[in-house]
C-alpha positions as CSV (number, residue, x, y, z in Angstrom):
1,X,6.1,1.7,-32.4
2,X,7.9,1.8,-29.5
3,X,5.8,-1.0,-27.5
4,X,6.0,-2.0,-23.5
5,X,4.4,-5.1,-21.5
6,X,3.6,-4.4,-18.1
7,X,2.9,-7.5,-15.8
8,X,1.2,-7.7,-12.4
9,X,2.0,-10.9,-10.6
10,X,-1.0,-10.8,-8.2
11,X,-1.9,-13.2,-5.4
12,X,-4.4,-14.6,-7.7
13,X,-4.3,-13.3,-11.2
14,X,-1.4,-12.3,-13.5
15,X,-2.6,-9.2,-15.5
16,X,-0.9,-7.8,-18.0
17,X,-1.2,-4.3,-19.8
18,X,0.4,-4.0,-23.4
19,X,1.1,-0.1,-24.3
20,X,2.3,2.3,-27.1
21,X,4.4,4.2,-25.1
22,X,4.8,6.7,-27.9
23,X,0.7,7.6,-28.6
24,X,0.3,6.8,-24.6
25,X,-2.2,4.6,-25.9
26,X,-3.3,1.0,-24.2
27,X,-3.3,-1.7,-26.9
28,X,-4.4,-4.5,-24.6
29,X,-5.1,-6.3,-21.1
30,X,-5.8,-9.8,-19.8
31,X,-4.7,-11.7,-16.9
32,X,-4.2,-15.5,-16.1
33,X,-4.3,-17.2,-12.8
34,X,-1.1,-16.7,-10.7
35,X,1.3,-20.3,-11.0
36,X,3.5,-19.5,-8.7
37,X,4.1,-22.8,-6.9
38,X,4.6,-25.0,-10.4
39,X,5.5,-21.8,-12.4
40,X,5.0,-18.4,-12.5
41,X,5.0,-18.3,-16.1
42,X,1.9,-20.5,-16.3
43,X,-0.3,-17.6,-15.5
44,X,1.8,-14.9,-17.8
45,X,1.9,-17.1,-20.9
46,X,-2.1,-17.8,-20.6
47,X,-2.1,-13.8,-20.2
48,X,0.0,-13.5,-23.2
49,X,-2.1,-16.1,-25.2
50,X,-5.2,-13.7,-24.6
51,X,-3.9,-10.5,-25.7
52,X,-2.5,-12.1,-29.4
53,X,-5.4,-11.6,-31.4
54,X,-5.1,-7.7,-30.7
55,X,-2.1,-7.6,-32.7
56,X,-3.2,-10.5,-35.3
57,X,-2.5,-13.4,-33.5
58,X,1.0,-13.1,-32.8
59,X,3.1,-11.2,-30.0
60,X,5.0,-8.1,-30.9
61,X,8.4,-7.6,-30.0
62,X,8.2,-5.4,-26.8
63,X,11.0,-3.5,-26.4
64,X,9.7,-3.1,-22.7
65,X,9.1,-5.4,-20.2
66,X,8.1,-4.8,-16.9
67,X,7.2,-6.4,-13.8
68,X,5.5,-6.1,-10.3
69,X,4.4,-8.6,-8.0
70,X,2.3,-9.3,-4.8
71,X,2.1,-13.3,-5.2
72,X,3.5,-15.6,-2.9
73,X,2.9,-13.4,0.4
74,X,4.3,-9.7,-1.5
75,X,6.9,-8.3,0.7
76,X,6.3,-9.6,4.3
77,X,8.1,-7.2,6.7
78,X,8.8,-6.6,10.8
79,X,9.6,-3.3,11.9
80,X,11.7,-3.2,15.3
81,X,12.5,0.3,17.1
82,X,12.8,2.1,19.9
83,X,9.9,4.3,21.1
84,X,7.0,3.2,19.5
85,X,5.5,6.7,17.9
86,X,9.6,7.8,17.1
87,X,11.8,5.2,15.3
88,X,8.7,1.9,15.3
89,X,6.5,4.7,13.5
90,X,9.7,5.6,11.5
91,X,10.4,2.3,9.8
92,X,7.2,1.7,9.7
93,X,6.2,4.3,7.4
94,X,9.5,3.2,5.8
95,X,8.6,-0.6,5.4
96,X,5.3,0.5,3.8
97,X,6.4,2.9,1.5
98,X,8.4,0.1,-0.1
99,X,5.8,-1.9,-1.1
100,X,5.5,-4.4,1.8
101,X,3.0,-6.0,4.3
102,X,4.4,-5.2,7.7
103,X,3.5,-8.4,10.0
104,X,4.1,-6.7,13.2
105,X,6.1,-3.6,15.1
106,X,7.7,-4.1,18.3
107,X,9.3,-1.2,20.4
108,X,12.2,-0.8,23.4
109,X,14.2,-4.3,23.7
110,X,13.0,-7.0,22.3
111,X,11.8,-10.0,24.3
112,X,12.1,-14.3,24.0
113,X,8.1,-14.0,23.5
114,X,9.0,-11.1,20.8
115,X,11.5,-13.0,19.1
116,X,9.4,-16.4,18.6
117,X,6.1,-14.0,17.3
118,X,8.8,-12.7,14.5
119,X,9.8,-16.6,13.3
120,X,6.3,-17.7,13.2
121,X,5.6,-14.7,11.0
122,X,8.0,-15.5,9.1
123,X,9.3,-12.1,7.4
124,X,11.2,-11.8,4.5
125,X,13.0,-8.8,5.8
126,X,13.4,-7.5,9.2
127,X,14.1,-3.8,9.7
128,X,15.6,-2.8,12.5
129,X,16.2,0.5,13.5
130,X,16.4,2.5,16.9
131,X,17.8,6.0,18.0
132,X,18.5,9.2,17.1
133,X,22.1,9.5,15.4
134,X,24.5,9.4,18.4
135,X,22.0,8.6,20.8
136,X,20.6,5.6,22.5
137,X,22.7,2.4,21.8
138,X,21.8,-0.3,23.9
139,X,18.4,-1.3,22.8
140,X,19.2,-1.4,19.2
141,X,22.5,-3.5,20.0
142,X,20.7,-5.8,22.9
143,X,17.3,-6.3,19.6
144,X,20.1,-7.4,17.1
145,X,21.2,-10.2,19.9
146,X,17.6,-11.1,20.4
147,X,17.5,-11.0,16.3
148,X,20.5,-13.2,15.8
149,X,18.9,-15.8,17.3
150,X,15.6,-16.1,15.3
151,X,14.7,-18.4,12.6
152,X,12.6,-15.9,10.5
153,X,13.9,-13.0,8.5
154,X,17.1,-14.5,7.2
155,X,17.6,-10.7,6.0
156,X,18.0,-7.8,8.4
157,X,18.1,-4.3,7.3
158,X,19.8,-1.7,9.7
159,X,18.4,1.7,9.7
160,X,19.0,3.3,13.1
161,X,21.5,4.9,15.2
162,X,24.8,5.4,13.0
163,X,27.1,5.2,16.1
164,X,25.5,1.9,16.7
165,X,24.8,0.5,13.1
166,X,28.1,-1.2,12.4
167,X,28.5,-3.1,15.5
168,X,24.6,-4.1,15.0
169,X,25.8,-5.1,11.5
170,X,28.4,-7.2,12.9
171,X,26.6,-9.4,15.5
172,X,23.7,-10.0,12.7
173,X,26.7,-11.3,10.1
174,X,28.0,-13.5,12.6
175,X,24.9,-15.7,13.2
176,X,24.7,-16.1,9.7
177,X,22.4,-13.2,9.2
178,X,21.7,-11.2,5.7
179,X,22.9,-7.9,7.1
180,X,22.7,-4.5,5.2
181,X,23.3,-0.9,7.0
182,X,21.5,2.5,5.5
183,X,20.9,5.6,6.8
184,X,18.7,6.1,10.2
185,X,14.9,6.7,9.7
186,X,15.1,9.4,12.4
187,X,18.7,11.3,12.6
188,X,16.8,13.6,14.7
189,X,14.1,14.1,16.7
190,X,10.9,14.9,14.5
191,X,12.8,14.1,11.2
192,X,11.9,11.2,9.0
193,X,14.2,10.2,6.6
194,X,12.5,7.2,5.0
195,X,14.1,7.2,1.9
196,X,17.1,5.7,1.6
197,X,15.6,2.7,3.8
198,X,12.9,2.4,1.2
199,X,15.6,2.3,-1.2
200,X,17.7,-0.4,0.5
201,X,14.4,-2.3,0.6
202,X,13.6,-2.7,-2.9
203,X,17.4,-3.4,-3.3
204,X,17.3,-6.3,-1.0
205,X,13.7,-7.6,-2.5
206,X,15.2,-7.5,-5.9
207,X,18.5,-9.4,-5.2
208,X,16.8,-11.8,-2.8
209,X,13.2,-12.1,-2.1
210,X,12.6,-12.7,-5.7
211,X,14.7,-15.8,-6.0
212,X,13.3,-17.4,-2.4
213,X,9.5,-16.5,-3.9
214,X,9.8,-18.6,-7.3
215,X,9.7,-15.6,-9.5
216,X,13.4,-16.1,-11.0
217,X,11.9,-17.9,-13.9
218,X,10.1,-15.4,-15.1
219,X,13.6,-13.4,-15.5
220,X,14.2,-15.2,-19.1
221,X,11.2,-13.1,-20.5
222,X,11.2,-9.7,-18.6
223,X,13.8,-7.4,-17.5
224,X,13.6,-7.9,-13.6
225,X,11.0,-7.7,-11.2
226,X,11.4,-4.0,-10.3
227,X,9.1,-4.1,-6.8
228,X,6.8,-5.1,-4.9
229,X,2.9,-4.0,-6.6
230,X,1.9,-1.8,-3.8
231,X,4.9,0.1,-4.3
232,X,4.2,0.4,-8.0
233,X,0.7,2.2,-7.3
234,X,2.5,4.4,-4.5
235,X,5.0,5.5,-7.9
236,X,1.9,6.5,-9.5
237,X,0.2,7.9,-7.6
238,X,3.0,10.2,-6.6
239,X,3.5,11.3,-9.5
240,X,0.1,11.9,-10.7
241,X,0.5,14.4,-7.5
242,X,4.1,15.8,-8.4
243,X,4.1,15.6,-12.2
244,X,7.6,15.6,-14.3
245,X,9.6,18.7,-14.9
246,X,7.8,18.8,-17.8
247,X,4.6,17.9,-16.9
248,X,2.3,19.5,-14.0
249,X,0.8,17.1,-11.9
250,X,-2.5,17.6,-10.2
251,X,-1.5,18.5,-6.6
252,X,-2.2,16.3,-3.5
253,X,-4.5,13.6,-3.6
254,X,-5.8,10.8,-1.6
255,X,-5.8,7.0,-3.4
256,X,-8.3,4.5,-1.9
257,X,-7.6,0.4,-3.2
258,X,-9.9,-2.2,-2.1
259,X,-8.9,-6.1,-2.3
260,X,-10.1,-9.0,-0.8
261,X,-7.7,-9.3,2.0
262,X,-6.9,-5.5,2.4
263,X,-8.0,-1.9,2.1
264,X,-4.9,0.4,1.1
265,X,-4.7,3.9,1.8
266,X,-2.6,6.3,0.1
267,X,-2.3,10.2,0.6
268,X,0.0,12.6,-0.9
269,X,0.3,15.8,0.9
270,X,2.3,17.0,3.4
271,X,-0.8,17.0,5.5
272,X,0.1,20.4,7.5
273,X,-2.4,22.1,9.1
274,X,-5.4,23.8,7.0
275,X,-6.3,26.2,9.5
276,X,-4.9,28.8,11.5
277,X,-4.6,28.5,15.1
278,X,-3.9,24.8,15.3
279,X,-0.5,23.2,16.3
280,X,1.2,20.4,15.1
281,X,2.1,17.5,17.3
282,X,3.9,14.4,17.0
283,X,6.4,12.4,14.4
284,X,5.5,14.5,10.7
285,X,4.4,11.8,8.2
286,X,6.4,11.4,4.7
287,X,4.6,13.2,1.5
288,X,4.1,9.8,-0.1
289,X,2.1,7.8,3.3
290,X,0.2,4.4,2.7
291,X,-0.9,2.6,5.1
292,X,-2.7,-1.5,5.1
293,X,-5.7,-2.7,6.6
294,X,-5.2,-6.1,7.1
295,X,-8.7,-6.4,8.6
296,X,-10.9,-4.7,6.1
297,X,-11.4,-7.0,3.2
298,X,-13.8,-7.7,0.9
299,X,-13.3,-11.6,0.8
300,X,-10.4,-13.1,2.8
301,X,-10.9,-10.7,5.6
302,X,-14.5,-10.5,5.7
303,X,-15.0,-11.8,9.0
304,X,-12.5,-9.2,10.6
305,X,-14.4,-6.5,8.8
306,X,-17.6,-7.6,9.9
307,X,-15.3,-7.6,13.3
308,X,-14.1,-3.7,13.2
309,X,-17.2,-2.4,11.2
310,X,-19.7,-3.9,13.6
311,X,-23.1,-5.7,12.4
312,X,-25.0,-3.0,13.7
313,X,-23.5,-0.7,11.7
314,X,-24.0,-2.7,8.4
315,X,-27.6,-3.7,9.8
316,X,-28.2,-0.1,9.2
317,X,-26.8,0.8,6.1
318,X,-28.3,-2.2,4.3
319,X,-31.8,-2.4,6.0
320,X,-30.9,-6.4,6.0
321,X,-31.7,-8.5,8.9
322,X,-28.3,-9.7,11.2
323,X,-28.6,-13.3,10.2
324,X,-28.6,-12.4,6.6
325,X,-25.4,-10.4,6.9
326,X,-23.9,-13.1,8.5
327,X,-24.6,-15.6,6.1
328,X,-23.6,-13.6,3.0
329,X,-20.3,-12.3,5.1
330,X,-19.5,-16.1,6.0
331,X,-20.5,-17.0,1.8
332,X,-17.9,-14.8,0.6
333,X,-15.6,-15.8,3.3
334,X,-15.8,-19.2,2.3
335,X,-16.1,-18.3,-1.6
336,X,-13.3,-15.5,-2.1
337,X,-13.7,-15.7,-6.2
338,X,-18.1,-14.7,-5.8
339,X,-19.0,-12.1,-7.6
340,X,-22.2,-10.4,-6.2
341,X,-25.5,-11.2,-8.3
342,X,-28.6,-9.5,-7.7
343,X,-29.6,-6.5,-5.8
344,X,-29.1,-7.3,-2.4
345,X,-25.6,-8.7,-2.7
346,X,-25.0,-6.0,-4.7
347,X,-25.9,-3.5,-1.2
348,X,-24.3,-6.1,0.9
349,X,-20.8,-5.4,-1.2
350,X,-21.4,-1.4,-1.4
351,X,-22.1,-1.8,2.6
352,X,-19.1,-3.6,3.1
353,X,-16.6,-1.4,0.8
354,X,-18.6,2.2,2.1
355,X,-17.5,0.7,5.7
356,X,-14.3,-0.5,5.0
357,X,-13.3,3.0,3.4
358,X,-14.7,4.9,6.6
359,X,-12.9,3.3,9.0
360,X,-9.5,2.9,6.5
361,X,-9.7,6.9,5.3
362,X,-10.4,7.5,9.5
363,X,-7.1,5.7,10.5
364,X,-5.1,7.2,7.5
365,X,-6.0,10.6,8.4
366,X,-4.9,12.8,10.9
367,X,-7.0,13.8,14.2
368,X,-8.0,17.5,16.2
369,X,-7.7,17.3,19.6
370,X,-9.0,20.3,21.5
371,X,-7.1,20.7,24.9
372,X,-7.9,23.1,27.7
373,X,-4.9,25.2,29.2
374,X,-5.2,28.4,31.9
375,X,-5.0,30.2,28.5
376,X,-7.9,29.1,27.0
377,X,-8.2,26.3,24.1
378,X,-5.2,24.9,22.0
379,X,-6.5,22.8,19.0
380,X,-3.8,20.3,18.4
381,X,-3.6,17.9,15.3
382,X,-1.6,14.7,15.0
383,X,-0.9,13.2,11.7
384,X,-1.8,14.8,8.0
385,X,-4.8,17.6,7.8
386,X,-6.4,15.8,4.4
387,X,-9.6,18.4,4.5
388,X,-8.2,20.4,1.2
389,X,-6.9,17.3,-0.7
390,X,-8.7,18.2,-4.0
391,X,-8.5,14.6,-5.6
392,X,-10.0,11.3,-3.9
393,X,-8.8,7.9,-6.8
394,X,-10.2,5.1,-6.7
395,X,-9.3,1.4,-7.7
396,X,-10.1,-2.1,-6.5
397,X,-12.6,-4.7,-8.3
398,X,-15.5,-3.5,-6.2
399,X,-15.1,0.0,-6.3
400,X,-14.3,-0.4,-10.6
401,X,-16.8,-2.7,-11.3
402,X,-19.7,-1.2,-9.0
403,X,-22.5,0.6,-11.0
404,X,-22.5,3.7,-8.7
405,X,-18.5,4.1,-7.4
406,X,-19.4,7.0,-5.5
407,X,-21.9,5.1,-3.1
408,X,-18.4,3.4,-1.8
409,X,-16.0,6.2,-2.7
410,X,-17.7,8.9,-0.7
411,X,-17.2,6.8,2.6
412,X,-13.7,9.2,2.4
413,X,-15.6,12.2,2.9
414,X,-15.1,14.6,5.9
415,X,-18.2,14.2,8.0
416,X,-19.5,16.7,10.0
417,X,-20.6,14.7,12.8
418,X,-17.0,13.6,13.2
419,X,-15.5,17.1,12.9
420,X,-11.8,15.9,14.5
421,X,-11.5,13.3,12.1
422,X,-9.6,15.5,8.8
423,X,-11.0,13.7,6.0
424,X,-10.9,15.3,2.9
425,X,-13.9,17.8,2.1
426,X,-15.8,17.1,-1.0
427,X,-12.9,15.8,-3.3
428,X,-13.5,15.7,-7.1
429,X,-13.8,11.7,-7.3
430,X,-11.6,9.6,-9.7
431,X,-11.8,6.0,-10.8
432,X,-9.2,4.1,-12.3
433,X,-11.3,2.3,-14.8
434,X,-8.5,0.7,-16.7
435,X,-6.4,-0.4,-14.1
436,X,-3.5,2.1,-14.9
437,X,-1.9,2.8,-11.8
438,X,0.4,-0.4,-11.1
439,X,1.3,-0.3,-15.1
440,X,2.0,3.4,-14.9
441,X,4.0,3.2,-11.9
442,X,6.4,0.7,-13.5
443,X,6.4,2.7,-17.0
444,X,7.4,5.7,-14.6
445,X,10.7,3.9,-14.0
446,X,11.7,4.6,-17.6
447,X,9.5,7.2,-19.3
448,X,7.8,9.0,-16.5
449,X,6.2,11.7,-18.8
450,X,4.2,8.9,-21.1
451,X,3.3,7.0,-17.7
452,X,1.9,10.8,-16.2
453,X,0.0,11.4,-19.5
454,X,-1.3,8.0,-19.7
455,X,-2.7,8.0,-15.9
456,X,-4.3,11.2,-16.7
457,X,-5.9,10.2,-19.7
458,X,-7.0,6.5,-18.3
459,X,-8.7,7.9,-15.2
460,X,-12.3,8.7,-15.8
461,X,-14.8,11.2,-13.6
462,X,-17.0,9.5,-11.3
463,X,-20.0,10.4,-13.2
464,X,-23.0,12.7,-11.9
465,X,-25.5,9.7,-11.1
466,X,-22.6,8.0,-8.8
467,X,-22.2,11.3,-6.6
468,X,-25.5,11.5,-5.8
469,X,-25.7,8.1,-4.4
């Protein structure tokens, strides 16, 4: 058998995923907690030590081994541009495509207040970018002064104006600065080029990041972290979309991921308008968008989704009284590991997760605006049209482990009292049962057909019951 171990360093648990990659069959999974200030391969081996008995009590000889990771922080990123909804947006949409957790964006020149908000959040990499190709040089020159003289984000990865990217380069090396140039996130006006940024990112967490983050040690025993997690469930979910060239994919789809501290949204789709008579506006968005909500969490962030939600809104969703919302919100603050028990904490955690997807799916997606002209009405939309996205996944603890998924899953729908919102319409809903998606995206790196069979066969209907919740 030709046999592949695919490990998930998470935050809290390490999970692993053992695989026949030649049946496309899962032979095991477990996970230990995540070790990574004595040692990271605390948590693997106790991983390991769980999955022996399904192959008789001793450990196969994998001739795979594959690794992602979010412990430790995951990637922690700052995104620096010019104008905010050009070349910030750019590597922003860059930074997050990579995998990382973007701290904070700052456009035009940086200032002293700027500069001391990027040391205390203490990046791992900073991405600086700014101009077209040939155009403005000043601010992205004047931000890599400001940058030479911060503390944080030892590394610095220049992505903007080409006329302007060496010199940048240059005053970043000389205060002692990790400086590395690629190609500008916006060439041109109103074309991304995300790519090779995304590329140089990975390069620089692999070379880098890994050894400042402890996870070195566990290099003796796999082949190399390949990237951050995130971006391992942003490989497969593009292409579950895509497919192989030998293997059709199922067209665009919208991924939904809820965590503890986060909500993640992912969409593939170009996103162009649906309908006829409406005009695109703005910075297009790359196939392959995610985007974080660092305040919509089921745990860790509870209080800053109770925050952006609003206890009125839960009050009525749940039927609960205010005070007990706040005291279960302020329980799971306070206990991040509680699992809900009983039928009301059961609604309190479908409330919270039907909520958190709303409002994540609404930011993700792309708006209608209606504006009036001596011509009559132009309809004008900004960001990706999601309304024909025929697929809506779904992974996450609460959403996996709920007894009715589509009760939280369905907070993605289109609604028709929020009609400039472009939600997707009535998707056919997916769950990832199994927790494929960050193993396939890793198996994808060397044997992308199995990994695209295996997704497909691991993902399981949301069944009738759950869509009529």
């Amino acid at each position: 058998m030709e046999l592949a171990l695919l490990i998930d360093f998470g935050s809290t648990y390490t999970k692993v995923t053992a695989v026949d990659v030649e049946a496309e069959e899962i032979l095991a999974t477990a996970k230990g907690m995540t070790t990574v200030e004595s040692n990271i391969l605390e948590g693997l081996q106790q991983a390991l030590e769980d999955i022996k008995p399904c192959f008789g009590g001793k450990l196969p000889d994998f001739q795979h081994r594959l690794a992602c990771s979010s412990a430790a922080g995951g990637l922690r990123m700052v995104a620096v541009g010019l104008v905010k909804e050009l070349t910030v947006e750019a590597a922003r949409q860059a930074a997050l495509g990579a995998g990382a957790r973007v701290l904070g964006v700052f456009a035009h020149q940086l200032t002293r207040a700027e500069t001391e908000q990027i040391d205390h959040a203490g990046p791992d990499i900073i991405l600086l970018a700014g101009g077209t190709d040939g155009g403005n040089k000043e601010t992205i020159l004047h931000n890599a002064r400001m940058l030479a003289q911060t503390k944080g984000g030892k590394t610095v990865i220049v992505a903007g104006n080409k006329s302007a990217a060496e010199e940048a380069r240059e005053i970043l090396l000389q205060a002692g600065k990790d400086a590395v140039i690629t190609e500008n996130v916006l060439p041109e006006l109103n074309r991304l080029n995300v790519q090779p940024a995304r590329a140089a990112i990975r390069g620089t967490f692999l070379e880098k990041i890994v050894e400042a983050k402890g996870w070195r040690r566990a290099e003796s025993y796999i082949q190399g972290v390949l990237m951050p997690t995130p971006a391992a469930v942003l490989n497969a979910a593009q292409l579950l979309a895509r497919g192989t060239d030998d293997e059709p994919g199922w067209g665009d789809l919208v991924m939904v991921d809820i965590g503890g501290a986060t909500t993640d949204v992912y969409s593939m789709s170009e996103g162009l308008p649906s309908k006829s008579g409406v005009t695109y506006k703005g910075l297009p968005e790359p196939y392959a968008k995610r985007t974080v909500e660092g305040d919509l969490g089921m745990r860790v962030s509870a209080r800053s989704l109770l925050e952006s939600v609003g206890l009125g809104r839960l009050a009525a969703y749940t039927g609960f009284s205010e005070e007990k919302i706040l005291s279960y919100i302020e329980f799971v603050h306070q206990h991040t590991d509680a699992l809900p028990s009983g039928d009301e904490q059961w609604q309190m955690d479908t409330a919270m997760a039907r909520l958190a997807i709303e409002l994540a799916v609404e930011r993700h997606a792309g708006t209608l605006e209606t504006l009036w002209t001596p011509m009559g009405a132009v309809h004008v939309q900004h960001g990706k049209d999601l309304t024909q996205v025929p697929y809506l996944v779904g992974t996450g603890g609460v959403i996996v482990n709920h007894p009715a998924p589509g009760a939280i899953l369905k907070g993605a729908f289109f609604k028709p009292e929020q009609p400039t919102f472009l939600r997707p319409q009535g998707p056919k809903m997916m769950l990832d049962k199994k927790y494929i998606l960050a193993a396939a995206g890793l198996l994808a790196e060397i044997k992308p057909g199995a990994a695209l069979r295996m997704v497909k066969k691991y993902l399981v209907e949301v069944s009738d019951e759950a869509k009529r919740s």
